[in-house]
Wavefront OBJ file of the C-alpha trace (Angstrom):
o trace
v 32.134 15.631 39.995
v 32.835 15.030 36.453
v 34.781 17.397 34.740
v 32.307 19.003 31.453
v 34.701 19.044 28.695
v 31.983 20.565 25.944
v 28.833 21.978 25.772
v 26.390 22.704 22.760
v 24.124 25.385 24.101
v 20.785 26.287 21.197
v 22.325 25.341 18.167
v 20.472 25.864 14.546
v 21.022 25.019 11.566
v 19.330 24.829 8.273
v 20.013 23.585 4.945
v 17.887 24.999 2.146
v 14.024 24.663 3.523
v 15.093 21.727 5.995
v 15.335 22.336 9.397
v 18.444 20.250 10.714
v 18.326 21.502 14.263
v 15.925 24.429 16.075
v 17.469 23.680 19.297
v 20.310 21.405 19.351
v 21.668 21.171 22.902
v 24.313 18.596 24.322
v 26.961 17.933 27.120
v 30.107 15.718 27.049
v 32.133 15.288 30.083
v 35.765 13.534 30.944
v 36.239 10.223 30.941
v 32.549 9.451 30.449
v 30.619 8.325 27.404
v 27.921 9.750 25.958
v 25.393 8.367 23.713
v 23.870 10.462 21.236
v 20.536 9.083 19.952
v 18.019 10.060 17.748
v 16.201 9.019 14.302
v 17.408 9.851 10.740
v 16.711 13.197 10.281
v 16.769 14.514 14.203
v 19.953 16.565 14.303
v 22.574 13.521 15.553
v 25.411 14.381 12.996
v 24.732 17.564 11.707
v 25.512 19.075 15.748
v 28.601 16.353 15.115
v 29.728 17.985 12.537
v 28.989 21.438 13.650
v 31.411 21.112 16.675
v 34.019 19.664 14.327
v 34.258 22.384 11.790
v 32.222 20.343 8.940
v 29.203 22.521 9.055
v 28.690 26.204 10.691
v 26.013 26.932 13.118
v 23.418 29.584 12.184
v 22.640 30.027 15.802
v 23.949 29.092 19.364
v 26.986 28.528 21.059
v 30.030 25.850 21.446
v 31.835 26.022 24.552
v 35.196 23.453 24.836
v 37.054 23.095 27.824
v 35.812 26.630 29.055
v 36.297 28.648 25.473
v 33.791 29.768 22.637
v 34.912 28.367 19.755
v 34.283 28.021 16.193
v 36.074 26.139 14.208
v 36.389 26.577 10.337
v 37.283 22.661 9.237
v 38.159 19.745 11.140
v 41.791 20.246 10.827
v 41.184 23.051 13.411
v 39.473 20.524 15.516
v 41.701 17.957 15.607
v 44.506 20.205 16.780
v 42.490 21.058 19.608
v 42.150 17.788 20.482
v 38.468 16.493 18.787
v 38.419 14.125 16.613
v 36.047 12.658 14.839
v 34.744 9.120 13.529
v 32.056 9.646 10.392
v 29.781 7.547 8.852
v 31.442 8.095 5.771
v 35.136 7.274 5.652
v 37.876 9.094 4.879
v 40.280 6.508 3.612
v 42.142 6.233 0.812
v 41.694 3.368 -1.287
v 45.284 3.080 -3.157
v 46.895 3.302 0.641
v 47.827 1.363 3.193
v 46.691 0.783 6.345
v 48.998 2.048 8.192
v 49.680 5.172 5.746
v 45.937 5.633 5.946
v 45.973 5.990 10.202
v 48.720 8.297 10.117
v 47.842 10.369 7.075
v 47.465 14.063 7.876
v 49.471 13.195 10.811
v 52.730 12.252 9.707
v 55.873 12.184 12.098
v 59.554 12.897 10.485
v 62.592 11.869 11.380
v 65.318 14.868 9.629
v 63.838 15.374 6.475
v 61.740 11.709 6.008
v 58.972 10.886 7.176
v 58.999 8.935 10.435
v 57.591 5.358 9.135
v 58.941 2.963 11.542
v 56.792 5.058 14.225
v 53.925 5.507 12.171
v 53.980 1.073 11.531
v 54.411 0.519 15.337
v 51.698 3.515 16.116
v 49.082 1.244 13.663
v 50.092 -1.572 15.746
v 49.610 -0.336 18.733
v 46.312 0.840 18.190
v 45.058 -1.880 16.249
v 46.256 -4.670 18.773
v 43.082 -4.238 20.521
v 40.863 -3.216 17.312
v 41.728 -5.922 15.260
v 45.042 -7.437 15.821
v 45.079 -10.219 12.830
v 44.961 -7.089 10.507
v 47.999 -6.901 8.262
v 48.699 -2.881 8.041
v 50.874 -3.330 4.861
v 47.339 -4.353 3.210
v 45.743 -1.460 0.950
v 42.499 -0.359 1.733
v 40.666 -1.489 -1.261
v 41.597 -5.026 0.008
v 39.751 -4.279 3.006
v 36.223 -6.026 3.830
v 33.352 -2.646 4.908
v 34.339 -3.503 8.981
v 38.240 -3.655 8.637
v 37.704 -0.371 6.983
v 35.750 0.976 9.759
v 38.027 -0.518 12.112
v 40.926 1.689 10.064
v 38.125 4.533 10.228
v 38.305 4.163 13.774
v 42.572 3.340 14.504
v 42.965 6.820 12.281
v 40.892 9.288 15.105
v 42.076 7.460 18.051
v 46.273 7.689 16.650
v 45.711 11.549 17.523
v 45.658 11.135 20.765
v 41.879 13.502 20.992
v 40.573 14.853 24.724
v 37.076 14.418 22.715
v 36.103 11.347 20.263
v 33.067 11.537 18.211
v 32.165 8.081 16.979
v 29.448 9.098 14.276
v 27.611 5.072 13.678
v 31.218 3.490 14.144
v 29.651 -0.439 14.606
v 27.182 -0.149 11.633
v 29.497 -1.913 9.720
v 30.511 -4.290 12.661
v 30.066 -7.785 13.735
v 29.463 -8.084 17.252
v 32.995 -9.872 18.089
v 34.616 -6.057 16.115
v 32.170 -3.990 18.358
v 33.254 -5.934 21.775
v 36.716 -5.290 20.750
v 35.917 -1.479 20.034
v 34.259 -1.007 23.396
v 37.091 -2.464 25.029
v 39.147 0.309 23.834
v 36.856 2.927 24.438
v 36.351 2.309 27.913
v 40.134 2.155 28.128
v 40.380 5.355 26.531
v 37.186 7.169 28.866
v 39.894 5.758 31.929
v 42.406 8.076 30.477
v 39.998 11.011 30.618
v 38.540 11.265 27.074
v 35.227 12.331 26.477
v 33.107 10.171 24.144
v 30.514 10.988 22.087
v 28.969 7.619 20.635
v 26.080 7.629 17.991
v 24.115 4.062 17.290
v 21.042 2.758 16.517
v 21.889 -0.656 17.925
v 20.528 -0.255 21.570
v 22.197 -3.264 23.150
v 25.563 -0.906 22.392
v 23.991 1.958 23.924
v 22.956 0.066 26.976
v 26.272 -1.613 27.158
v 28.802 1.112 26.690
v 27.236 4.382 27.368
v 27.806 6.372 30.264
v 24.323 9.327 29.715
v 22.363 9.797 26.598
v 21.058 12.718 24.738
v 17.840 12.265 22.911
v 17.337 14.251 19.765
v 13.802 14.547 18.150
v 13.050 16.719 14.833
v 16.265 19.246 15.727
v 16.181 19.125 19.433
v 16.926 17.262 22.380
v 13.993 15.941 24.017
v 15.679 13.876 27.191
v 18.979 13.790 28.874
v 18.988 10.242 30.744
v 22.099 9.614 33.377
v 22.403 5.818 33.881
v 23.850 6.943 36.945
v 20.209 8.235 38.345
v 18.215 6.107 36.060
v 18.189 2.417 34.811
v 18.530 1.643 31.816
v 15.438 1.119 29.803
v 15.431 0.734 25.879
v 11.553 1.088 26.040
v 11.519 4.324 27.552
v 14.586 5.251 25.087
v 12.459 4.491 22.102
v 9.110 6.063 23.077
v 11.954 9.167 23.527
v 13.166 8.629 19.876
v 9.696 7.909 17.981
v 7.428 9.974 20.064
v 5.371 7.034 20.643
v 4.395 6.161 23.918
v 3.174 2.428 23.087
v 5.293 -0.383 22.580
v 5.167 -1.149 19.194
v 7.240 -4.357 17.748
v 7.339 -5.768 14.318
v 5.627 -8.586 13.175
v 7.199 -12.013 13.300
v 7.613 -13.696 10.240
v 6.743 -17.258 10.521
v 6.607 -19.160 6.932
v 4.290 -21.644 5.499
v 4.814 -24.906 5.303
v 5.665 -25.018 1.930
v 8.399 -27.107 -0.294
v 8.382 -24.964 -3.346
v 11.718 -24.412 -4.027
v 12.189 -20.672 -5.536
v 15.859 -20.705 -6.255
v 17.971 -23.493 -5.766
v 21.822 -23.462 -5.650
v 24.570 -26.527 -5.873
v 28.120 -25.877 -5.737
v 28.499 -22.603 -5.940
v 32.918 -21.877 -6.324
v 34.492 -18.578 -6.674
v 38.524 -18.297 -6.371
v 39.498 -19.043 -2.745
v 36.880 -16.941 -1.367
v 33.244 -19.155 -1.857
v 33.693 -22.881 -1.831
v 31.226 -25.529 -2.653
v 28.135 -23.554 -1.770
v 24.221 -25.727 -1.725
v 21.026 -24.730 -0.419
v 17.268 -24.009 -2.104
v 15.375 -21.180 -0.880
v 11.940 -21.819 -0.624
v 8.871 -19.631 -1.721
v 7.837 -16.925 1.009
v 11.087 -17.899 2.906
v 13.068 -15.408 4.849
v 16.579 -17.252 4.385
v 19.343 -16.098 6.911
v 23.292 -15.169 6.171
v 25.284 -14.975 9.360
v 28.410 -15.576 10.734
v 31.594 -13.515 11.915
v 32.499 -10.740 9.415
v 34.554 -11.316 6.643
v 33.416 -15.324 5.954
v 32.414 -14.756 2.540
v 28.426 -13.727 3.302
v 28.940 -10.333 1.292
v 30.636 -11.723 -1.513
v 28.086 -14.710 -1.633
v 25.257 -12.118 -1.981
v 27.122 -10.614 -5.004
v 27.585 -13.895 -6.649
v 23.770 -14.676 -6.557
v 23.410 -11.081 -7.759
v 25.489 -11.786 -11.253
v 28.407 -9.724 -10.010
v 31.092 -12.298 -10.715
v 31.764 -13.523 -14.178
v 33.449 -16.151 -13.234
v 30.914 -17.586 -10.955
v 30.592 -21.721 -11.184
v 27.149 -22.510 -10.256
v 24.695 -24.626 -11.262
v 21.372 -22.648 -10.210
v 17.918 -23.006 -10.894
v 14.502 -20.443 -10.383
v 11.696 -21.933 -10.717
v 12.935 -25.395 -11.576
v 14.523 -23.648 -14.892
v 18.350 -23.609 -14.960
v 20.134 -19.941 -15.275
v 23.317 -18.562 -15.200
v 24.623 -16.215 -12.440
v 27.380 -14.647 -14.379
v 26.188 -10.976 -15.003
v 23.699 -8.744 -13.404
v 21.565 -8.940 -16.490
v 20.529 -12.324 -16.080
v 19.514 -12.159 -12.051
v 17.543 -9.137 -12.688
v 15.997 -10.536 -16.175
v 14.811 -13.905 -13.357
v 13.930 -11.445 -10.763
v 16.464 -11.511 -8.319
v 17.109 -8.385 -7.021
v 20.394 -6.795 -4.626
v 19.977 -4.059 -2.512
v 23.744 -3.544 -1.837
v 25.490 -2.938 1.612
v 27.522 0.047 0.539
v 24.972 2.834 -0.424
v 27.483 5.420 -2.156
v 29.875 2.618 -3.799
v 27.137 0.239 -5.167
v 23.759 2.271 -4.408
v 23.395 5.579 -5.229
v 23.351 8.566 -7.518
v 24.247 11.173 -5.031
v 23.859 14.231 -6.929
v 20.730 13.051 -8.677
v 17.286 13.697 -7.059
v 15.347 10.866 -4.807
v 12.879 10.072 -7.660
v 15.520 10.087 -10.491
v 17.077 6.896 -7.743
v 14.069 5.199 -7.297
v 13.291 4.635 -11.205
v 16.441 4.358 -12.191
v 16.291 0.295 -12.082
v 13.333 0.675 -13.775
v 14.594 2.211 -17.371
v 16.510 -0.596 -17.854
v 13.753 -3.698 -17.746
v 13.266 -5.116 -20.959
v 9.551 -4.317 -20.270
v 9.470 -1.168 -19.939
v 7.293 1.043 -21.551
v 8.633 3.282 -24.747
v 7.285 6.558 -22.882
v 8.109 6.672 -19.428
v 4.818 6.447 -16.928
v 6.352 10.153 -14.963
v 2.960 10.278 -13.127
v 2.451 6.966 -11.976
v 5.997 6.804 -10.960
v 5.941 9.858 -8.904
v 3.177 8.325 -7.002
v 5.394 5.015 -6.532
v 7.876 7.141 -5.276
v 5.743 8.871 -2.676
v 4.545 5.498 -1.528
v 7.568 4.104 -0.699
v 8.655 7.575 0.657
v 5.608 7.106 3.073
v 6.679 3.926 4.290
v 9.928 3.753 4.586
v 9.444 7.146 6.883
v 12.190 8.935 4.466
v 12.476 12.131 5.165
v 12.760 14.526 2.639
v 11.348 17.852 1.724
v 10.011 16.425 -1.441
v 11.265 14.052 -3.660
v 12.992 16.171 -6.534
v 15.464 16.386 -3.750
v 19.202 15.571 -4.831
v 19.948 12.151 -2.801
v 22.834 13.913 -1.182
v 21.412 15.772 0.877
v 19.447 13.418 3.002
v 21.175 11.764 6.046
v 23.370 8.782 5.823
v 20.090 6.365 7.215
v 17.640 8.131 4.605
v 20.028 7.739 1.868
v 20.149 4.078 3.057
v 16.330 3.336 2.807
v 16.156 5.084 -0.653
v 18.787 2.213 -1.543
v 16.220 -0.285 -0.197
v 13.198 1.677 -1.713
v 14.171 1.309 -5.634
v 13.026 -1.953 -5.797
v 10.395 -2.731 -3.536
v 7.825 -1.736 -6.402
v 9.206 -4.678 -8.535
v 7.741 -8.208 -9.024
v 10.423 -9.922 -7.808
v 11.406 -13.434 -7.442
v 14.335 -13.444 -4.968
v 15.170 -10.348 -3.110
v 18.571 -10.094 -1.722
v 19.189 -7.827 1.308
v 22.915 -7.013 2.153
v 22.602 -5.132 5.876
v 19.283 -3.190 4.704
v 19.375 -1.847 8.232
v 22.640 -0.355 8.392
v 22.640 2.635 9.700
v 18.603 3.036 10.336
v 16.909 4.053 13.227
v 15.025 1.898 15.226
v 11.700 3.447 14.119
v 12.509 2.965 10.139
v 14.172 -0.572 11.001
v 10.951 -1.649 12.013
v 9.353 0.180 9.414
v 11.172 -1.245 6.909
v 11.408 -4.804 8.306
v 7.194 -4.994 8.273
v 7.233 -4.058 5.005
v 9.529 -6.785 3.689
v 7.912 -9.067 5.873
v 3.914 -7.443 4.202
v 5.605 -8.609 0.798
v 6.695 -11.436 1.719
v 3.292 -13.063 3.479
v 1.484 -11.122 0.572
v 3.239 -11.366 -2.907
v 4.659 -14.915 -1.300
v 8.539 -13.048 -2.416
v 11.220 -14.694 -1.358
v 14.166 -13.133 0.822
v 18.136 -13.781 1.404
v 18.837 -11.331 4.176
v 22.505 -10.748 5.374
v 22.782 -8.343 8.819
v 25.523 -7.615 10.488
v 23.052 -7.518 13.767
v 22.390 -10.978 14.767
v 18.806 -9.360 16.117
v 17.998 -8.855 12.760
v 18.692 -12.703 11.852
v 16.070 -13.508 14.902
v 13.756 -11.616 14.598
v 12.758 -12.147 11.258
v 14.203 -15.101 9.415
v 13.279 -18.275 9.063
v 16.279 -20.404 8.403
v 19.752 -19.112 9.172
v 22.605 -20.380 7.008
v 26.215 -19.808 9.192
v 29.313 -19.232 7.018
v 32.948 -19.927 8.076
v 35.695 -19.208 5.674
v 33.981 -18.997 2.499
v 31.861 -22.424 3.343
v 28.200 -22.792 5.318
v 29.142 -24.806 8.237
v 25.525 -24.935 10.108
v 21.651 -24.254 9.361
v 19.691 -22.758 12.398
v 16.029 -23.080 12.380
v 12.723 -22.635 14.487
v 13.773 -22.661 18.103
v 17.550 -23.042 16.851
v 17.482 -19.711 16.193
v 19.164 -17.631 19.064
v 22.131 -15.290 19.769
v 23.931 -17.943 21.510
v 23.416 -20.592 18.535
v 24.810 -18.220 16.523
v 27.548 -16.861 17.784
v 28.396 -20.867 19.176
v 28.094 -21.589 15.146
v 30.121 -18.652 13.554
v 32.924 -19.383 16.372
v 32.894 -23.111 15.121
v 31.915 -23.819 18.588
v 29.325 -26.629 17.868
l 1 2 3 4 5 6 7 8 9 10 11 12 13 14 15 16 17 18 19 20 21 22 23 24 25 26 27 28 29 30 31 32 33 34 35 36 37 38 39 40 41 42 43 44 45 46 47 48 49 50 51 52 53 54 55 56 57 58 59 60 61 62 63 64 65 66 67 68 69 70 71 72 73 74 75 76 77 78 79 80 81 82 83 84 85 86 87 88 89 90 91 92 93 94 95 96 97 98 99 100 101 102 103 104 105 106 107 108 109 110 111 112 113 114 115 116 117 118 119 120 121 122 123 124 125 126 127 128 129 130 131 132 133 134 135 136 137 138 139 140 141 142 143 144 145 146 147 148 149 150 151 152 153 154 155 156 157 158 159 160 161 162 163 164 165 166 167 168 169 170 171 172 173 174 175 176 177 178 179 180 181 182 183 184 185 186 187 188 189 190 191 192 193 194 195 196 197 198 199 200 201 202 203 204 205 206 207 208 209 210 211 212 213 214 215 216 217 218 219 220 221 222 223 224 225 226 227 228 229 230 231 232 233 234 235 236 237 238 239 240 241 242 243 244 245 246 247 248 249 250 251 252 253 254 255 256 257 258 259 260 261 262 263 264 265 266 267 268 269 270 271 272 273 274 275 276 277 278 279 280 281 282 283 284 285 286 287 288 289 290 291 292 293 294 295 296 297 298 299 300 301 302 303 304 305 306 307 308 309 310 311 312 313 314 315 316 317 318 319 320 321 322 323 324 325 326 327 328 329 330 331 332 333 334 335 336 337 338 339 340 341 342 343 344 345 346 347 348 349 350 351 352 353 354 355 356 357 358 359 360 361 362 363 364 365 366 367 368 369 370 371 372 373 374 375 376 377 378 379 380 381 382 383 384 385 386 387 388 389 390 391 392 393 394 395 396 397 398 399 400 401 402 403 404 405 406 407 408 409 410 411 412 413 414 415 416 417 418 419 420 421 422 423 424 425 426 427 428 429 430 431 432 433 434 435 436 437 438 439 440 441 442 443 444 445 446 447 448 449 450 451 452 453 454 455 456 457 458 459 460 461 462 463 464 465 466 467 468 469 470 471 472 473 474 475 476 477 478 479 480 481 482 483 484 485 486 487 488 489 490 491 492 493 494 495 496 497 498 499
């Protein structure tokens, strides 16, 4: 019988007039893994955070290892032995790697501080993480998943009884999120309880042990895969409510040779190297490939973000320059960035302040703003996109990490846009919003005839719904998937430079 290490028993919390959780109940126990499901909205990390000293409860109870207990910050909980992975890191940019796993935690030896241990701690840890990672590199050198993976080295180095891994692969590739699991289930065979939160369910059916299914503040199912088999169908009727199977639309293009936007030899530095391909009109062009081969920074250079981009790039058969932001957005090619709070968002200005922001700067636009006819842009995309908020004067930091994400997405998708690039829209949104959000992109597209360059980190996202998939290896595109070319093993046989 396993041994429970901590129970949540009728937690509630609000914030303001939202109701986080009415009746937030949960069980952990040793050496097993628990996955903690739910959409955006339904309670995952506020109870997260509420058992780690983040947030207080209003209501309810937190028994660990037998005690009550209430802890004032996470400091408190990671002496006690939880720790805690969140969706936003902690890091600090200006350190290093291995400064940033032991930070908070530092060992002396006399009067210094103990940094031999501390570099063969980071090691240690990250030999199964991410071994190639040099810890002597500074944070802001990092790529978004060796962060993560630092995210990740940092809560593990403190040895916890209980691990809370709050969206730890959204950021990912699927070779990072094998090596993760590999350590997890190492750890669960040393007796630590794991608490694992992801909208991916492949992970969930992979690496979890149970799951807890929250719904609007409560949990509506406890599932043992010990008793039960594991069915992602039945898990997502528990999410969404719905009890029908309902999949997204598959985008299939026209035949069509209009070429939208067409790119030939695209250089930057060491990191992009003599990059060609068109994109064609109402085409849903593919970026994939392992992490850290360039397909972020290549969305950035199409976006203007590099002024010393050489490119020689048409739209529209007429010639442009890629060297500022100004000129992709003046010939309608649009980013929606992967990092929401970086490169996204305004977080202490409201949801509808976000959404028109992009707006006030359009040559175009009118001299008084259109407040009323905005507002009911805003609610549109608020309606389909699923975000929730209590209305949308709300400051943007107050929503949840997914429904801060879709806001990022939202800005634009009232533009007339040429080229719309998506870097990991998904990331971080539940499976009900994904799909959402993925119909409407694909509506626009078979509609407006808008084209699409759509990098995901989850090569699901790549099948499902693109067209053509470019692979990129080192800075280059080594392979172009398409029609019945497109699968999971074609991919990953691409990215690995296996055929």
């Amino acid at each position: 019988m396993a041994v429970l290490v901590l129970e949540a028993k009728g937690i509630k919390k609000r914030f303001g007039g939202v109701v986080a959780l009415s009746d937030g109940n949960l069980r952990c126990y040793q050496g097993r893994i628990t996955g903690l499901l739910g959409a955006n909205g339904s309670g995952k990390s506020t109870i997260s955070k509420i058992i780690t000293g983040v947030y207080s409860a209003d209501e309810g109870e937190i028994i660990y290892n037998g005690k009550s207990v209430k802890y004032r910050n996470p400091s408190e909980a990671r002496k006690d032995g939880i720790s805690m992975v969140f969706q936003n890191l902690s890091l600090v940019p200006d350190l290093t790697v291995w400064q940033n796993i032991v930070l908070g935690a530092e060992q002396k030896n006399g009067i210094f501080l103990d940094n031999i241990h501390a570099k063969e701690l980071s090691k240690k840890i990250l030999s199964q993480l991410l071994p190639d990672l040099d810890i002597n590199k500074k944070i802001s050198e990092l790529n978004p998943g060796e962060m993560q993976i630092v995210e990740i080295a940092k809560a593990i180095s403190e040895d916890p009884k209980l691990l809370i891994l709050d969206e730890p692969t959204a950021a990912l590739e699927q070779a990072q999120v094998k090596s993760l699991f590999i350590s997890m289930k190492s750890l669960a065979q040393k007796g630590v309880a794991m608490i694992f939160t992801s909208h991916r369910l492949w992970e969930v059916m992979e690496i979890c042990d149970d799951v807890t299914i929250f719904r609007n503040g409560e949990n509506v199912a406890n599932i043992d895969f010990a008793e039960d088999e594991r069915d992602p169908e039945r898990i997502v009727s528990y999410i969404t409510g719905e009890t029908q199977k309902v999949s997204s639309e598959k985008k299939v293009s026209e035949n069509t040779n209009e070429v939208v936007l067409r790119i030939n030899n695209l250089n930057y530095g060491k990191i992009l190297k003599d990059i060609s391909f068109d994109l064609k009109k109402g085409e849903i062009l593919g970026i994939g490939g392992l992490a850290g081969q360039g397909q972020h920074e290549l969305m950035l250079a199409l976006a203007g973000s590099f002024p010393g981009l050489r490119c020689e790039a048409t739209i529209m058969d007429k010639k442009i320059r890629l060297n500022k932001p100004a000129n992709a957005i003046k010939n309608g090619i649009l980013l929606v960035p992967g990092d929401k709070h970086l490169e996204g968002l305004f977080l202490n200005h409201s949801v509808f302040d976000n959404m028109i922001f992009p707006k006030m700067g359009n040559q175009k636009h009118p001299l008084f703003v259109p407040f009323k006819k905005y507002r009911n842009e805003c609610e549109q995309v608020i309606d389909v996109l699923s975000i929730k908020t209590s209305n949308i004067d709300m400051p943007v930091e107050t929503l949840s990490g997914g429904n801060q994400q879709k806001v990022v997405v939202g800005k634009w998708l009232s533009f007339d846009t040429n080229v719309l690039l998506l870097a990991d829209p998904a990331k971080g949104v539940d499976v009900g919003a994904k799909r959402d959000l993925y119909q409407f992109i694909v509506n626009q597209v078979r509609d407006t005839k808008m084209s699409v360059i759509l990098y995901a980190s989850d090569n699901e996202e790549l099948i499902q719904y693109c067209d053509r998939i470019l692979i990129m290896y080192e800075g280059q595109i080594v392979a172009t998937l398409e029609g019945d070319e497109i699968t999971d093993e074609a991919i990953v046989a691409s990215s690995m430079r296996i055929k």
